[in-house]
C-alpha positions in Angstrom: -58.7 -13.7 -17.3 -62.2 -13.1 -15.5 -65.2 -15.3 -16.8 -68.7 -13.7 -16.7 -72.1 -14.4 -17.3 -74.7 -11.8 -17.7 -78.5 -12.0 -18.3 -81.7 -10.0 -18.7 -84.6 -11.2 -17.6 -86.0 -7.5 -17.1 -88.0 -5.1 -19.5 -85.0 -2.5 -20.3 -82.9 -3.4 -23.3 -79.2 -4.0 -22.3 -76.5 -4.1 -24.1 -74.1 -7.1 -22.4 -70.8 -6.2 -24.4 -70.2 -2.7 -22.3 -71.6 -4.4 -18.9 -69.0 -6.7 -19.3 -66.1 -4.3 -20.0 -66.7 -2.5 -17.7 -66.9 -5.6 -15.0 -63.6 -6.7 -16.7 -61.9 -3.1 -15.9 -63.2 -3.2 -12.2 -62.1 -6.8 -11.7 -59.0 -5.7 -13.1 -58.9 -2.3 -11.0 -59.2 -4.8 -8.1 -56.0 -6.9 -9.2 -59.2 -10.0 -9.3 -58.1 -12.8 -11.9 -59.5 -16.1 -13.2 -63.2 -14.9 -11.0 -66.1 -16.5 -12.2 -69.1 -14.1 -11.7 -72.7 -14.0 -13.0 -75.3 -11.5 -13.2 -78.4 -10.7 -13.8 -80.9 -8.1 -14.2 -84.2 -8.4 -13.4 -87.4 -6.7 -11.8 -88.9 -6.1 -8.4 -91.1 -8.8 -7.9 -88.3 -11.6 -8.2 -85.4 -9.5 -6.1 -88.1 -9.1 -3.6 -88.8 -13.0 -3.7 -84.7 -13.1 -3.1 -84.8 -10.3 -0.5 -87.7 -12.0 1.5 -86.3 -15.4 1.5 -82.2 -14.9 1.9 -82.5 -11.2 4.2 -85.9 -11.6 5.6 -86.9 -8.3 3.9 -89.9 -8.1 2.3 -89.4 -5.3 -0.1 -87.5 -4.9 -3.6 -84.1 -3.8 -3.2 -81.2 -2.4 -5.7 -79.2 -5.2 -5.7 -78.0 -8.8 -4.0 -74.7 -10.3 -4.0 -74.5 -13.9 -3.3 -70.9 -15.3 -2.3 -69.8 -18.8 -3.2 -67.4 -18.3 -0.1 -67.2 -16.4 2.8 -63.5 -16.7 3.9 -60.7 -15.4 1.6 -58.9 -18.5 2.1 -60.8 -20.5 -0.2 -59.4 -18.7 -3.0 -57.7 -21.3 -5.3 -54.1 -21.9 -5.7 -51.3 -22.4 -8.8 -54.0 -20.6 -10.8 -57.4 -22.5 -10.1 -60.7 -20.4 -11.2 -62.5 -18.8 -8.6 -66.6 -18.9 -8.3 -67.0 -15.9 -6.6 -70.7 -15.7 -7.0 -73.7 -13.5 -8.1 -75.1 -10.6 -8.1 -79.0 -9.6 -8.7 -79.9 -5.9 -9.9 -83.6 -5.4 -10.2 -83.9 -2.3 -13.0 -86.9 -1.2 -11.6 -85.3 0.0 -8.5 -81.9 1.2 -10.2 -84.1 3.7 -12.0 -86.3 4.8 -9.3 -83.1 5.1 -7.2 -81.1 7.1 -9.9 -84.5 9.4 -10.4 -84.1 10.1 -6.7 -80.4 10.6 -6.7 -81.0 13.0 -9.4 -78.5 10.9 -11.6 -78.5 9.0 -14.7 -79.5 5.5 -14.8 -75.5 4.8 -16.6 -74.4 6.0 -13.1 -76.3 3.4 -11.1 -76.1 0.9 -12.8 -72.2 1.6 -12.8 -72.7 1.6 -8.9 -74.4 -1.1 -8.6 -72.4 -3.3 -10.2 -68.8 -1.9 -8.3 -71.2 -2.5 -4.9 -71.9 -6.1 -6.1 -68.2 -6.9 -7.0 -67.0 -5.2 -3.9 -69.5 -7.7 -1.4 -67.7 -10.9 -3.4 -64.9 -9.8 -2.7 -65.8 -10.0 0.8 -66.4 -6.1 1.8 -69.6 -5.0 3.5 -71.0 -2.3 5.1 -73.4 -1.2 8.2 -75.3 1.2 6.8 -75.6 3.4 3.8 -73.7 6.2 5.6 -71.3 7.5 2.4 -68.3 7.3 4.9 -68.6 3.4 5.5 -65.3 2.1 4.3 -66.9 -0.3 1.4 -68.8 2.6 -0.4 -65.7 5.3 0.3 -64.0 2.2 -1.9 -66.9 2.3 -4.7 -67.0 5.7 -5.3 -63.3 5.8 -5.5 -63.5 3.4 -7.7 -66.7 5.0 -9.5 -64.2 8.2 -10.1 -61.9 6.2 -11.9 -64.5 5.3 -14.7 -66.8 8.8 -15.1 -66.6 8.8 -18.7 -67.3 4.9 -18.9 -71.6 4.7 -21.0 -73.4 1.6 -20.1 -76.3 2.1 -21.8 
């Protein structure tokens, strides 16, 4: 069994049952048990503080995932819990992004939240290019879950 923690500290009203069956699912998807993971929504102004200070970007992003480990070895044994970390959505961008995507703000945040799970699970990516192997992994995963309402 996963553990999760999810809070809003932005303006949009979220409901935190669906956000967290649908993190269950992925986790699941992902064959990822007994993962301890947080998240939390928020605005531009404090993922920008995040983005400044941990990437030395100065500018909101979409979202930040923050890894309690960076080798896969220090995954626990004979059924320990593993702290895989957080991840940081600022709502603000999400729905500027879906806007310019021409999507809904369900898909995005749906995205967001595979991309966060995907960097604690240790992928990453170079660029944004849709052919890196980390977000040909997300959108696969994305198809699996089209029918799937967040919001």
């Amino acid at each position: 069994m996963n553990y999760l923690q999810i809070q809003n500290e932005s303006t949009v009203k979220l409901k935190k049952t669906p956000v967290k069956n649908f993190l269950h699912k992925v986790l699941d998807k992902l064959g990822k048990d007994k993962w301890e993971v947080s998240v939390l929504f928020t605005g531009d102004a404090f993922i920008q503080q995040l983005n400044r200070e941990y990437r030395g970007k100065d500018e909101p992003t979409d979202v930040l995932s923050f890894a309690q480990v960076d080798n896969k070895e220090a995954f626990p044994e004979n059924g320990g819990r593993f702290y895989a970390g957080d991840i940081v959505i600022s709502m603000e961008t999400l729905a500027k992004n879906a806007d310019y995507f021409g999507i809904s703000v369900n898909e995005e945040l749906k995205r967001l939240l595979v991309h966060g799970i995907l960097h604690l699970s240790g992928m990453d990516h170079e660029n944004n290019n849709p052919d890196q192997p980390m977000l040909v992994e997300q959108e696969k995963i994305l198809n699996q879950f089209t029918g799937v309402v967040l919001l």
